[in-house]
C-alpha positions in Angstrom: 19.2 -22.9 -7.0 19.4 -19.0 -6.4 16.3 -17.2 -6.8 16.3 -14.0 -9.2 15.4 -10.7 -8.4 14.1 -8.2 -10.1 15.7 -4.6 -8.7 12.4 -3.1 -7.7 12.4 -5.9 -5.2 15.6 -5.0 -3.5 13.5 -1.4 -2.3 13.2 -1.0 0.9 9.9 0.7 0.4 8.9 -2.1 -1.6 9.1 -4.7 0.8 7.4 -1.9 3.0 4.8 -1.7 0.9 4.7 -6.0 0.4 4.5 -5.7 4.8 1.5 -3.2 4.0 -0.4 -5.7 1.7 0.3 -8.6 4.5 -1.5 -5.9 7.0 -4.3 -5.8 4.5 -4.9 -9.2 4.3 -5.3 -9.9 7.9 -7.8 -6.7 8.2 -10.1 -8.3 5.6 -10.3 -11.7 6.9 -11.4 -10.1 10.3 -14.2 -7.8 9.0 -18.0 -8.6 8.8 -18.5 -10.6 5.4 -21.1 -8.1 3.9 -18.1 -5.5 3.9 -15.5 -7.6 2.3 -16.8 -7.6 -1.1 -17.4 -3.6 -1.0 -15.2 -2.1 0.9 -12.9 -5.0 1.5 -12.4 -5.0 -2.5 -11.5 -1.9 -2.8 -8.9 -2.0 -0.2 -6.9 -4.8 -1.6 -6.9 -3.4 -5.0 -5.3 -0.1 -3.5 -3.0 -1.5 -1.8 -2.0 -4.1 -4.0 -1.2 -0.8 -6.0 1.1 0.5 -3.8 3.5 -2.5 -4.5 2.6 -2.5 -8.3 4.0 0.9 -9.3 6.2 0.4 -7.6 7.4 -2.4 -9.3 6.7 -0.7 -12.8 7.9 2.5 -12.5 10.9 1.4 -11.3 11.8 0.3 -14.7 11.2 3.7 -16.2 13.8 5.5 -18.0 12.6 9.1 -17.8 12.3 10.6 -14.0 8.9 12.4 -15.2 7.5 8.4 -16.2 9.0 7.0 -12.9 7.6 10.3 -11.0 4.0 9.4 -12.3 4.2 5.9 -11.5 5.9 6.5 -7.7 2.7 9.3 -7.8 0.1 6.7 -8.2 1.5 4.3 -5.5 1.4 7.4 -3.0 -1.9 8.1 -4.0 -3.4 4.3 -3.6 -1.4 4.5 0.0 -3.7 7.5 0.2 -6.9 5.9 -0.2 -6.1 3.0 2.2 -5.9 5.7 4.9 -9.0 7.0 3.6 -10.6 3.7 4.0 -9.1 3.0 7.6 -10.7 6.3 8.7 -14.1 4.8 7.4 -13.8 1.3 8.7 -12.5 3.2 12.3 -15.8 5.3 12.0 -17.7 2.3 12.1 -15.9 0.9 14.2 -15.1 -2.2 12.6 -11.6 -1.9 12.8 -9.3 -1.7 16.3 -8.1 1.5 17.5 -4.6 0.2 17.7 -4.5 -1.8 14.2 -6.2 1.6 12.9 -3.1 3.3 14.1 -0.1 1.3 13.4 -1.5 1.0 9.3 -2.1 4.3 9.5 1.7 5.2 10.4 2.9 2.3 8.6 0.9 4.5 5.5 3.0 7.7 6.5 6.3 5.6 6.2 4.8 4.3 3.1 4.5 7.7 1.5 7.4 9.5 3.5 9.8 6.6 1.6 8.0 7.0 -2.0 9.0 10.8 -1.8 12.5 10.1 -0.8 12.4 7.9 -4.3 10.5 10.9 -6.3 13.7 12.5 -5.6 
């Protein structure tokens, strides 16, 4: 049996962003376990954003709705750099995984603009 798809999932910057939340993930399990419930909390539920308007806006008729929605997902990509730059700080995050989510985050928000438009 074929699986169905819903069109957000045929975005590129969609599965991107899915890539993003696998990165996420991975970072989590690997940092100290008094972190995971603060800042490791916080993290996923950004970047589980990303994906999530995505998703919904997507659907939206008027380009000003899909706009806001394609926004928001920019802005939680956003706040997982902000977080990165904290956790690198501390140093409880590699130099190189620091780097490659960080780019990964400007491709992230380099492809929502190309959709804005």
């Amino acid at each position: 049996m074929e699986e169905f798809k819903f069109d957000f999932e045929n975005l590129k910057v969609y599965q991107k962003a899915l890539d993003f939340i696998d990165e996420i993930f991975s970072l989590l399990k690997n940092l100290p376990r008094e972190y995971r419930f603060s800042i490791g909390d916080n993290l996923l539920r950004a970047g589980l954003s990303i994906a999530n308007n995505l998703a919904e806006g997507n659907d939206k008729n008027s380009k000003k709705e899909r706009y806001r929605y394609f926004r928001t997902s920019s802005d939680s990509t956003r706040e997982c750099v902000s977080i990165f730059i904290v956790l690198k700080r501390q140093r409880l995050i590699d130099d190189n995984i620091y780097l490659k989510l960080k780019r990964d985050a400007r491709e992230i928000t380099s492809m929502i603009r190309g959709l804005s438009k």
